[in-house]
N, C-alpha and C positions, 0 to 999 in steps of 0.2 A: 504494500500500500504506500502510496505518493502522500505524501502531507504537506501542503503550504505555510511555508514557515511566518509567513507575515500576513497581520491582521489587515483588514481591508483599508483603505488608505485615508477613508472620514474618521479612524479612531478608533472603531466601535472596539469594545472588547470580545462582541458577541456575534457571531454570524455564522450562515449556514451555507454547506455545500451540497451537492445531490445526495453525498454519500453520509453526511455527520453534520453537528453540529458543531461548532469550533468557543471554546473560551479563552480567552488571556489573559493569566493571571500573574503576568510576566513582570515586575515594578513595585507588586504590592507588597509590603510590609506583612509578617506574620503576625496573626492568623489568617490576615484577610484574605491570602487565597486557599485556603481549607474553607471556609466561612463563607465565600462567595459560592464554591464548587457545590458543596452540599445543600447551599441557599436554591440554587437552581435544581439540581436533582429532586430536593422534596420539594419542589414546587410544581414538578410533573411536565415543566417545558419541555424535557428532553427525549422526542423521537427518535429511536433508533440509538447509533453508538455517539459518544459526548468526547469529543479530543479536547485536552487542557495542555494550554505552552505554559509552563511553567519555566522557572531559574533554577529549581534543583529537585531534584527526586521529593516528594509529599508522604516521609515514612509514616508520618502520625494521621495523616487522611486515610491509610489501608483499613485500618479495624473498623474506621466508620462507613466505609464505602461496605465493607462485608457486610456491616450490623444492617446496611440498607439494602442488601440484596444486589447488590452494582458489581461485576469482576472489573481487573483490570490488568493492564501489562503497557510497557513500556514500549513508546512505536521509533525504531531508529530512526536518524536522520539518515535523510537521503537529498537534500536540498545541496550542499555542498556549500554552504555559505558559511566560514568558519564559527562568526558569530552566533550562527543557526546550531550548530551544532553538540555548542557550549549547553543550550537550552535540554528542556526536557519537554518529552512529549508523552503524553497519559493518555490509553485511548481506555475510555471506559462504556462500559455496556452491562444492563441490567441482566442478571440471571433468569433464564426460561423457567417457567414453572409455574 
């Protein structure tokens, strides 16, 4: 899978592709992108799979993404833009059932 390393060019932190939903929570001070991510999952916006650009891997997000029924795995870079690469990317997707 391809991932667009960069948010859409008005800013938005929030936007969607054919395939996923995209969030950036790439700048925020902790907690707020735990607190954002999960803001939006319980709040049911999210169709299908939910990619998050984050700054550094979200260890203390796993237990709660579990407790919510959400899997998750880490999506390589493949953009080749060094900066790009540095980031992390979270693609999350609710559990069948």
């Amino acid at each position: 899978m391809s991932c667009d390393c960069t948010p859409p060019e008005d800013g938005m932190r929030l936007w969607r592709t054919p395939d996923s939903t995209h969030l950036d929570v790439r700048g925020l001070d902790p907690p707020e992108p735990m607190v954002t991510i999960l803001r939006l999952i319980d709040g049911g916006e999210v169709q299908g799979e939910l990619i998050v650009h984050l700054d550094r891997e979200p260890i203390f997000l796993y237990p709660e993404l579990d407790d919510r029924g959400w899997a998750h795995e880490i999506v390589p870079a493949t953009c080749g833009d060094a900066a790009c690469e540095e980031d992390v990317k979270l693609r999350l997707m609710r559990w069948a059932g």
